[in-house]
C-alpha positions as a LaTeX table, in Angstrom:
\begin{tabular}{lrrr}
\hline
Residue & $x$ (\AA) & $y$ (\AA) & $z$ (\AA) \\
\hline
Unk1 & 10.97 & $-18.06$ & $-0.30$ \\
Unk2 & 11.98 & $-17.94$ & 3.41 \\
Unk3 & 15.29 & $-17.09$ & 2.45 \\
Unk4 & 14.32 & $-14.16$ & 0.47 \\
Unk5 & 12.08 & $-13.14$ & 3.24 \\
Unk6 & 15.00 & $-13.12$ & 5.65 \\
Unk7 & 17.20 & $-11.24$ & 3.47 \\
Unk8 & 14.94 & $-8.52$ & 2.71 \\
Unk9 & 13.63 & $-8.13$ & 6.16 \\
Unk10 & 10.03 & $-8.38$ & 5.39 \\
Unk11 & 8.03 & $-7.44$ & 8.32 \\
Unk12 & 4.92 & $-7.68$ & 6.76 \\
Unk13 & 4.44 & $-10.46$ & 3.09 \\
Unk14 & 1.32 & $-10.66$ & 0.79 \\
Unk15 & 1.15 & $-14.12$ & $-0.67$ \\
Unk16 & $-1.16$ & $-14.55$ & $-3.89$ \\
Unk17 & $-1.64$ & $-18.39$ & $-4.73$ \\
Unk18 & $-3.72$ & $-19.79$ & $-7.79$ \\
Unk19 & $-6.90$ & $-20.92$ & $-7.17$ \\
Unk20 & $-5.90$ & $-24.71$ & $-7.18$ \\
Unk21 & $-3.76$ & $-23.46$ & $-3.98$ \\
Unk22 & $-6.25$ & $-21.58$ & $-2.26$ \\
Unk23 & $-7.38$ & $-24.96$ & 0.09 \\
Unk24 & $-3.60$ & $-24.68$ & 1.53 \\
Unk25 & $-3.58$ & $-21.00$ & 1.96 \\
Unk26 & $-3.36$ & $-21.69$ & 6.28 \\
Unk27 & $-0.69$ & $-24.17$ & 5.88 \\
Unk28 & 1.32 & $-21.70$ & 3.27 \\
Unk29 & 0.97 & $-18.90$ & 6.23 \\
Unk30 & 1.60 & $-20.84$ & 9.04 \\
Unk31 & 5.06 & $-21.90$ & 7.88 \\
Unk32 & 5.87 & $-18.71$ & 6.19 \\
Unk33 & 4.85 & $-17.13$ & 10.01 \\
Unk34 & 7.14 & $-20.48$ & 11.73 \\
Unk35 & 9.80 & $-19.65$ & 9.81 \\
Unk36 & 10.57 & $-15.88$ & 9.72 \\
Unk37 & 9.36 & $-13.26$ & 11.72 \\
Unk38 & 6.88 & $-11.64$ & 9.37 \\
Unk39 & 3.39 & $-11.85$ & 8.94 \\
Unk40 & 1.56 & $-13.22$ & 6.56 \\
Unk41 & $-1.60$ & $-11.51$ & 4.82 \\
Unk42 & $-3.10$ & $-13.85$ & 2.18 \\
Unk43 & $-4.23$ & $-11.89$ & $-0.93$ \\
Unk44 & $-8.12$ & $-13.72$ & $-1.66$ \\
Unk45 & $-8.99$ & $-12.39$ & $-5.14$ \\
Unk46 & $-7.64$ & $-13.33$ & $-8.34$ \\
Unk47 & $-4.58$ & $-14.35$ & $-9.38$ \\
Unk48 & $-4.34$ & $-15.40$ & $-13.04$ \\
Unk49 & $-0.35$ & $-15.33$ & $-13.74$ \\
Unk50 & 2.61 & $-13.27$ & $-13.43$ \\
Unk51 & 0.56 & $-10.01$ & $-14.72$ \\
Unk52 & $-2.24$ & $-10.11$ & $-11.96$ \\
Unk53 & $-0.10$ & $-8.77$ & $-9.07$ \\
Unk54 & $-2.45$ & $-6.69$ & $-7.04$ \\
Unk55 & $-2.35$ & $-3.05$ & $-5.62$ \\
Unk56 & $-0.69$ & $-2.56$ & $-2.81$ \\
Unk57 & $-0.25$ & 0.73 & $-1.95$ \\
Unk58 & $-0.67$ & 1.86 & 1.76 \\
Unk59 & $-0.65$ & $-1.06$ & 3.11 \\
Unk60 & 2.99 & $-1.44$ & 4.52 \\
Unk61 & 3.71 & $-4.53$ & 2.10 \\
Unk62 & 7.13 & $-5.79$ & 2.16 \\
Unk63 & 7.35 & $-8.39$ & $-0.19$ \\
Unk64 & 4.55 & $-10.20$ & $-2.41$ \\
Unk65 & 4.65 & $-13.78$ & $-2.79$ \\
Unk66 & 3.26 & $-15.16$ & $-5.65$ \\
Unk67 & 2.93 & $-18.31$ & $-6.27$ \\
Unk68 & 2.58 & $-19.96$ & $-9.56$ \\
Unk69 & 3.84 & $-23.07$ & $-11.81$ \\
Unk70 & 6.83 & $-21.11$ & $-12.95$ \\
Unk71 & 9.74 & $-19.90$ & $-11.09$ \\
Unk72 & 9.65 & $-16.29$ & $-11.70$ \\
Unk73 & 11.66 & $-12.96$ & $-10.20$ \\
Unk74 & 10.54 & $-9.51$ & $-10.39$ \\
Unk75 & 11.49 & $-6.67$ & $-8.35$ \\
Unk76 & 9.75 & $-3.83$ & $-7.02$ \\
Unk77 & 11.28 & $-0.66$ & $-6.86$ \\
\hline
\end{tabular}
């Protein structure tokens, strides 16, 4: 994930965690923050799979992060 951040030059990464992942959500964004030089928004409403990727537009969004139990690649664009 930092890797892909780096190479993409993501000023500015939406990261959508399951609800079971929701306590960590500081710790996610801190080292997401530590480790690149992006910032981190963290997206609060659902997220019930691959298919629930939220709206985005206008917001400047980079790169959306979503976590789930399945490694999973889908690009925008």
């Amino acid at each position: 994930m930092v890797s892909e951040i780096k190479k993409r030059k993501a000023k500015l990464v939406l990261v959508q965690l399951p609800s079971g992942l929701k306590p960590h959500a500081i710790d996610i964004q801190h080292e997401i923050e530590s480790k690149t030089k992006a910032r981190v928004i963290l997206w609060a409403g659902s997220c019930f799979g691959a298919c629930d990727i939220p709206s985005v537009d206008g917001l400047g969004i980079d790169l959306i992060i979503q976590f789930g139990h399945s490694e999973m690649e889908y690009k925008l664009g």
